[in-house]
N, C-alpha and C positions, 0 to 999 in steps of 0.2 A: 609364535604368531598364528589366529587364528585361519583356516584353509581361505575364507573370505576374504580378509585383508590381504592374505599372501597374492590370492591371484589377481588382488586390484591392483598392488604392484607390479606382476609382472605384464598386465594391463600398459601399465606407464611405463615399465622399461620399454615393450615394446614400442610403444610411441616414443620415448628417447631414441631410440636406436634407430628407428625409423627417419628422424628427423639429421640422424649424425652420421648415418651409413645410408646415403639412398642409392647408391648403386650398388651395395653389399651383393654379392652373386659369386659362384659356385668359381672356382680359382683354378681348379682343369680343366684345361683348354679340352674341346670336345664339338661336334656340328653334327651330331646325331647318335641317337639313346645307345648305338651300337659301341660308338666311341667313348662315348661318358662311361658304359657299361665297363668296358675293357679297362681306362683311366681309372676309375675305382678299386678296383680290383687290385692294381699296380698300388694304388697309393697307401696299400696296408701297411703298417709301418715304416714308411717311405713319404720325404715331402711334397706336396703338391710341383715346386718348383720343381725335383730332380722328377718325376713325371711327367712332366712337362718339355723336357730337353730330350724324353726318350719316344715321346709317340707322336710328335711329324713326322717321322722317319718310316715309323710304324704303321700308321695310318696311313700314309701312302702305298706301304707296301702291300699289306694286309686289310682290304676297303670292305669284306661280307662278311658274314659268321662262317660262312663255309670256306673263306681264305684260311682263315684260324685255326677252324675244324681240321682240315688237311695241308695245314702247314708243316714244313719237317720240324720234328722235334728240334733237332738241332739249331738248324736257322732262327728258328723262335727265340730258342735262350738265349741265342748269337746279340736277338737284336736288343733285350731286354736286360742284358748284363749289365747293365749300369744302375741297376735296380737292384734293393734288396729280396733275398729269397724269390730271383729269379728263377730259379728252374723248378721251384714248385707252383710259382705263378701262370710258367707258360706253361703248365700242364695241366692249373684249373682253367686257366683261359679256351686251350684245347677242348675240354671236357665238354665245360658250356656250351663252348659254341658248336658242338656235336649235338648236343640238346636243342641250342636254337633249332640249328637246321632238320632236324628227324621230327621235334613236335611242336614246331612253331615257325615253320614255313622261313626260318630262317630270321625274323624278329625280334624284339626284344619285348616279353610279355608285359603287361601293364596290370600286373597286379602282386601283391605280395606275398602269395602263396607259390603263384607261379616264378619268379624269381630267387625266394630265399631255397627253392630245391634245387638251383645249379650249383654247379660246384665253384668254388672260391667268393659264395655271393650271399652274407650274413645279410642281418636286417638292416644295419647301418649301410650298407653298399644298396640294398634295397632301396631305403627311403631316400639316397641319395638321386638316386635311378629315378624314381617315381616322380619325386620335388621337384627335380629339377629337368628331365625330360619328356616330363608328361605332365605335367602341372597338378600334380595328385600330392596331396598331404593327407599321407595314410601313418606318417608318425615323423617322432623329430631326431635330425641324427644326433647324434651325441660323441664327439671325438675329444682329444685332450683339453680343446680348449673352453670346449662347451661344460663339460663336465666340473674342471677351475674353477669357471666365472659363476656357473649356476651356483657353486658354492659360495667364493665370494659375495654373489649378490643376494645371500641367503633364501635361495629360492628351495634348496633341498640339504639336506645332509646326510644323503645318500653318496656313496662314492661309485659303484659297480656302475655301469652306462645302464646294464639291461632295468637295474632300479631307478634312475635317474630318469631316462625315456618316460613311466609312467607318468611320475612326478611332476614335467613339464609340458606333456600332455596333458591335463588338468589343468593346468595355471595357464598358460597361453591358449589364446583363442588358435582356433585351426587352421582355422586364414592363414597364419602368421606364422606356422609350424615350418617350412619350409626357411623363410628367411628370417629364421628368431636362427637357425643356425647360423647362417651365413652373417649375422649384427652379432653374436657372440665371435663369430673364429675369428672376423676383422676385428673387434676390438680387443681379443687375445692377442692378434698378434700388431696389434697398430702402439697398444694403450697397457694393455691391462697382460703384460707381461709373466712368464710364470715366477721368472727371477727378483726381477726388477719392475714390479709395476710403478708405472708413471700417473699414482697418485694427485699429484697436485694439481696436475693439469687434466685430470682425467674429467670427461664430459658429466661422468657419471656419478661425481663423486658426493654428491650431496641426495643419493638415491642410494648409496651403498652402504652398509651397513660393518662392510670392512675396513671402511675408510679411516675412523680414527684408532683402529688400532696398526694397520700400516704405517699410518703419519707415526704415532706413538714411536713403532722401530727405528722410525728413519730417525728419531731422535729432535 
């Protein structure tokens, strides 16, 4: 399909998704960039929910980047053990927020140079960061379910995130770069299942391009 046609569609998914997801929004719990920073970082192969069960606790105890910063090792891992690759987590956590506080007055930078050099804080923890606590769409994240559906909806056939990123930055307006993720990961995980997509009933299904060969399997 040609680059044209391609991004007039994903033109119209977004207006689909827009219309079926309108309160689609960022699934870790979080009330400021410092939080959502910290929640990211946790959530690297780890679910949003089991995230979510471990930083009330956390966040109360731990409220500056310098609480972080000079937190004891120990207690940190203590409180994050419910988490996978916990004790490498609270050591890039540690790291960062040594960085906040030494050259950034303790803050959480707002740009994507300045965030992807902390430690445990790739471009996808990035864009998450920026999207969604600063209102900046500086690119689109791309996690398991973004990367599926973008297939599915034949929008790339790229598998790697760092290639896919490009790809759908291109096709989706920028506006939308932000919550084209958050209308992809709900309906990964509402709809469009990795196992078991619900096909039939799926909103999307007469805009997808996978649809008759899923039906075809179900038989």
């Amino acid at each position: 399909m040609k680059k044209p046609l391609l991004a007039e569609r994903a033109r119209a998914l977004c207006a689909a998704l827009r219309r079926i997801y309108p309160d689609a929004h960022c699934e870790l719990d979080y009330a400021n960039p410092l939080e959502l920073l910290v929640a990211t970082i946790l959530s690297a192969q780890c679910t949003d929910v089991q995230v979510n069960k471990v930083t009330p606790a956390l966040f109360a105890k731990y409220r500056t980047a310098r609480d972080y910063a000079e937190a004891d090792p120990a207690a940190l891992e203590h409180a994050l053990r419910a988490i996978g690759l916990f004790r490498a987590k609270a050591k890039n956590i540690r790291a960062c927020c040594r960085i906040l506080v030494d050259e950034h007055a303790g803050k959480v930078p707002q740009t994507m140079e300045a965030l992807v050099a902390l430690p445990g804080v790739g471009r996808k923890t990035a864009n998450v960061v920026l999207g969604n606590a600063f209102g900046k769409n500086e690119g689109v994240v791309v996690d398991t379910h973004v990367a599926r559906l973008s297939a599915r909806l034949g929008l790339t056939r790229q598998t790697d995130p760092k290639k896919i990123e490009p790809v759908l930055m291109k096709l989706v307006p920028r506006e939308d770069w932000t919550l084209f993720s958050h209308w992809l990961i709900f309906h990964g995980r509402r709809r469009c299942k990795a196992v078991k997509p619900d096909c039939p009933n799926c909103e999307l299904k007469e805009m997808c391009p996978s649809y008759p060969r899923f039906m075809k399997l179900r038989g």
